[in-house]
Every structure is written in structure tokens, then in C-alpha cells.
C-alpha positions as CSV (number, residue, x, y, z in Angstrom):
1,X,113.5,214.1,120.3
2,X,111.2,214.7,117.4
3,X,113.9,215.3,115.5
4,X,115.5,211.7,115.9
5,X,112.2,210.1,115.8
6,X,111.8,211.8,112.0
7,X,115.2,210.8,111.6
8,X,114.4,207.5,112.2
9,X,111.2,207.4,110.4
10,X,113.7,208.0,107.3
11,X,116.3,206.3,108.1
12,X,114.8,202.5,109.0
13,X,112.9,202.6,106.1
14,X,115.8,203.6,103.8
15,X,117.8,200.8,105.9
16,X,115.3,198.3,105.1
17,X,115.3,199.1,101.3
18,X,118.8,199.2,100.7
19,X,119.3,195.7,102.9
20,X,116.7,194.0,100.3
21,X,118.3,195.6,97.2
22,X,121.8,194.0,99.1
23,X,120.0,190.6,99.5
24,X,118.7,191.1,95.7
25,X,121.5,191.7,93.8
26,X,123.5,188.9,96.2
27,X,121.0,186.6,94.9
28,X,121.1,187.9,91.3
29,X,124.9,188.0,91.1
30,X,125.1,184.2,92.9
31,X,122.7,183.0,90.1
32,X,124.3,184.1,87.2
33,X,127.8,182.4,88.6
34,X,126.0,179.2,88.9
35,X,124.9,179.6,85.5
36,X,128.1,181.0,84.0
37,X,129.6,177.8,86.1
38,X,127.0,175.6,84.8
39,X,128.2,177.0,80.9
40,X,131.4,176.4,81.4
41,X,131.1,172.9,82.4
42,X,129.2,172.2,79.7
43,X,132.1,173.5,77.2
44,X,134.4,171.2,79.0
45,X,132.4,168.1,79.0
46,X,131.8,168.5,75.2
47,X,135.8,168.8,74.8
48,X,136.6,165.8,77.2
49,X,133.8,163.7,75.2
50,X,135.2,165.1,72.3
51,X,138.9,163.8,73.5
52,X,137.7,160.6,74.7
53,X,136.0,159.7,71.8
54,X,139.1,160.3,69.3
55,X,141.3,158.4,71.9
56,X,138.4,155.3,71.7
57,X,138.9,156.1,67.9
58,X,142.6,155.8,68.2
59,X,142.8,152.6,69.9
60,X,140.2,151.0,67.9
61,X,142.5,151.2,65.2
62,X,145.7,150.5,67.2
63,X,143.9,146.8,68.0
64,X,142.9,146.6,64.0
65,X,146.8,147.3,63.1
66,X,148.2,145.1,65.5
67,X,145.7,142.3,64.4
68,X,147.7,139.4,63.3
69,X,145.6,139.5,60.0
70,X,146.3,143.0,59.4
71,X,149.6,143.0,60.8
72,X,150.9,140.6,58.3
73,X,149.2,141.7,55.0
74,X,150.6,145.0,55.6
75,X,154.0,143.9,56.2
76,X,154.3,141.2,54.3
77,X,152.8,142.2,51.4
78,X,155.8,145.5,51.3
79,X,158.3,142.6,51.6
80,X,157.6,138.9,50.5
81,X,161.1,138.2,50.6
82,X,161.7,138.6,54.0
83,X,162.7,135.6,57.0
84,X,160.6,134.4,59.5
85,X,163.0,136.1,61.7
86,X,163.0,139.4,60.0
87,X,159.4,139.3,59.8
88,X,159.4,138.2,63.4
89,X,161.4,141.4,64.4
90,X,159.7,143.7,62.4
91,X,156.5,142.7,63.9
92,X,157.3,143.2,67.3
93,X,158.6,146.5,66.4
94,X,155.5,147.2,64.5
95,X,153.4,146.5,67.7
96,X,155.4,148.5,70.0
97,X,156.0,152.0,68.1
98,X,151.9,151.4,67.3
99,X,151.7,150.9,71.4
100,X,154.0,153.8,72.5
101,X,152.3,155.8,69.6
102,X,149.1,155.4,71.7
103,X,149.8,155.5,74.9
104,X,148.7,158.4,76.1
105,X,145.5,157.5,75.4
106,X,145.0,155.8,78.7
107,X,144.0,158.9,80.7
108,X,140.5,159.4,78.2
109,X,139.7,155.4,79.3
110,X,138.9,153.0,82.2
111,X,141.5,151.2,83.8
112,X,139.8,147.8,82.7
113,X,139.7,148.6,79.2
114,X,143.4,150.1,79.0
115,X,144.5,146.7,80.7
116,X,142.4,144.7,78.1
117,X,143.8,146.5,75.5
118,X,147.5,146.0,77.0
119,X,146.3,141.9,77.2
120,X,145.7,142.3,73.4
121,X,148.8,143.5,73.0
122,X,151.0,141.2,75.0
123,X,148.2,138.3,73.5
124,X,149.1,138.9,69.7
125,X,152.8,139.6,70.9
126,X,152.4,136.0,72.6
127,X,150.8,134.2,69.7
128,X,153.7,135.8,67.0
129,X,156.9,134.5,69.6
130,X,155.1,130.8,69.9
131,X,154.5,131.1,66.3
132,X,158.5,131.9,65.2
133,X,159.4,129.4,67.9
134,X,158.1,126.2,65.5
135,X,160.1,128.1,62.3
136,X,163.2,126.3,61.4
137,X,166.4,128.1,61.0
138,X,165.8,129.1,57.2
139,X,162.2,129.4,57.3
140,X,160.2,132.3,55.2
141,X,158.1,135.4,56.0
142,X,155.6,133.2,54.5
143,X,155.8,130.3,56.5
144,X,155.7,132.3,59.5
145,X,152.5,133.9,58.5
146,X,151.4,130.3,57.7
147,X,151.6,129.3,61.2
148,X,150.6,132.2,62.9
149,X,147.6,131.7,61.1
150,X,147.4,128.1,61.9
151,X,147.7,128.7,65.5
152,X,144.6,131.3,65.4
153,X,142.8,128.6,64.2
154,X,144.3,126.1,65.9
155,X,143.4,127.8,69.6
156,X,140.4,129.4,68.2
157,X,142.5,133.1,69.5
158,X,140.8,136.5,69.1
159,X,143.6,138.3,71.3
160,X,142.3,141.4,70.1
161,X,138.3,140.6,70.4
162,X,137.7,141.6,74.0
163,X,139.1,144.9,73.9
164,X,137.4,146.0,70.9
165,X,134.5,144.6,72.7
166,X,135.2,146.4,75.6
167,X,136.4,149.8,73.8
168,X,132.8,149.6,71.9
169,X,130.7,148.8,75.0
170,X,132.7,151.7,76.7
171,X,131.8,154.3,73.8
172,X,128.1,153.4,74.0
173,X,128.0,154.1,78.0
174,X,129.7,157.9,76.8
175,X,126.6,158.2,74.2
């Protein structure tokens, strides 16, 4: 009986020792997860930020290209000769490959500012189809510019103004 009692002299203590050096390195190896967790989150945030910011980049300058302003110097400064209804045409086309160019860039943004931006879009389409609709039949490139420039003024239109004030206000939330 002495025996056990010796044994268990040992043998509790031991028990004891070894269950706090369990419960220490449990604690040590749970921390060091959390922080190697904690790292990698980090990395990804700084990629995602560094995505959504190139797609708030992108689309900024998919609203400047498709900006009636811009829109027409560019193309009608490659082709002066051109209709109203080729300019009409190449417009549209202009606006959609810039669109479909970009549209993946909807999963970086909010669904209010990717429907704004979509507005813009369908609000410049808008104004250049009302605009060709006044042309006559033999009507230039030039005279459509003229009135699409007349009807900005006109209606006082921005179409692309409130999602370029949106994409802006969105940017500055991110920084």
C-alpha cells in the first residue's frame, strides 16, 4: 500500500504538470491560428481594396468615355464625314462594347451604384436616340453632334453626373 501511495505521490503530480503543459500549448497553438487567421485576412482585404479600387477606376472612366462630350470628339473627330446615322450607330456601338468591356466590374461595387452607372448608360443612350430622331434623312455627323449638344443644354442633362458622384462618394467610404 505504500507502494501505491508513492506511486501516486509521483504520479498525480506528473498528471497535473503534463495536463497544464496540454492546456498551455492548446492555448499557444489556438493563438498563433488566430493570428495567422488574423494575417491572412489582412492580405486579402488589401487585394479586394486593391480590386475594388481599379474597378471604381475602371468605371470612372467608362462614364468619362461614354460622356456625350467625349463620346463625340473622339469619334467624330476620326471621321467628320460621317451621317448622323452612321454616327448614330457607331455611338451606340461605342457605348455598348465600353459597357460589356466593364461589366464585370459589378461584383467590386454596390448594387446602387452599379444601377446608377447602368441609368447613365441607358440616360446618354436615351439622350443620342431623341437626338438622331429630330435629324432629317441627309443630315451630318455634325449636325447630330449639334443637337445632342443642344438638348444637354436644352434639359440641363448630366446623365453621367450621379454615378460619378456616387462612384466617388463610394471610394471615399473604402478610404
Amino acid at each position: 500500500m505504500d507502494a501505491l501511495t508513492d506511486l501516486a505521490k509521483i504520479i498525480l503530480p506528473a498528471a497535473l504538470v503534463l495536463y497544464g503543459m496540454y492546456l498551455t500549448v492548446q492555448s499557444f497553438l489556438n493563438k498563433e491560428f488566430q493570428r495567422k487567421l488574423a494575417e491572412i485576412k489582412l492580405k486579402n482585404t488589401e487585394v479586394i481594396l486593391t480590386g475594388r479600387l481599379q474597378a471604381y477606376e475602371r468605371m470612372c472612366l467608362f462614364l468619362e468615355r461614354i460622356s456625350p462630350e467625349n463620346l463625340l470628339l473622339r469619334i467624330n473627330a476620326n471621321s467628320p464625314e460621317l451621317t448622323a446615322d452612321d454616327l448614330h450607330q457607331i455611338m451606340l456601338h461605342e457605348i455598348r462594347n465600353e459597357f460589356s468591356h466593364n461589366l464585370s466590374q459589378q461584383i467590386y461595387m454596390s448594387d446602387e451604384t452599379w444601377v446608377l452607372i447602368r441609368n447613365a448608360k441607358e440616360e446618354v443612350i436615351t439622350l443620342i436616340n431623341n437626338s438622331v430622331a429630330t435629324m432629317h434623312d441627309n443630315a451630318t455627323s455634325l449636325d447630330l453632334a449639334k443637337q445632342i449638344f443642344e438638348n444637354i443644354r436644352a434639359y440641363n442633362l448630366s446623365p453621367i453626373a450621379p454615378a460619378m458622384a456616387n462612384l466617388k462618394e463610394e471610394v471615399m467610404k473604402l478610404l
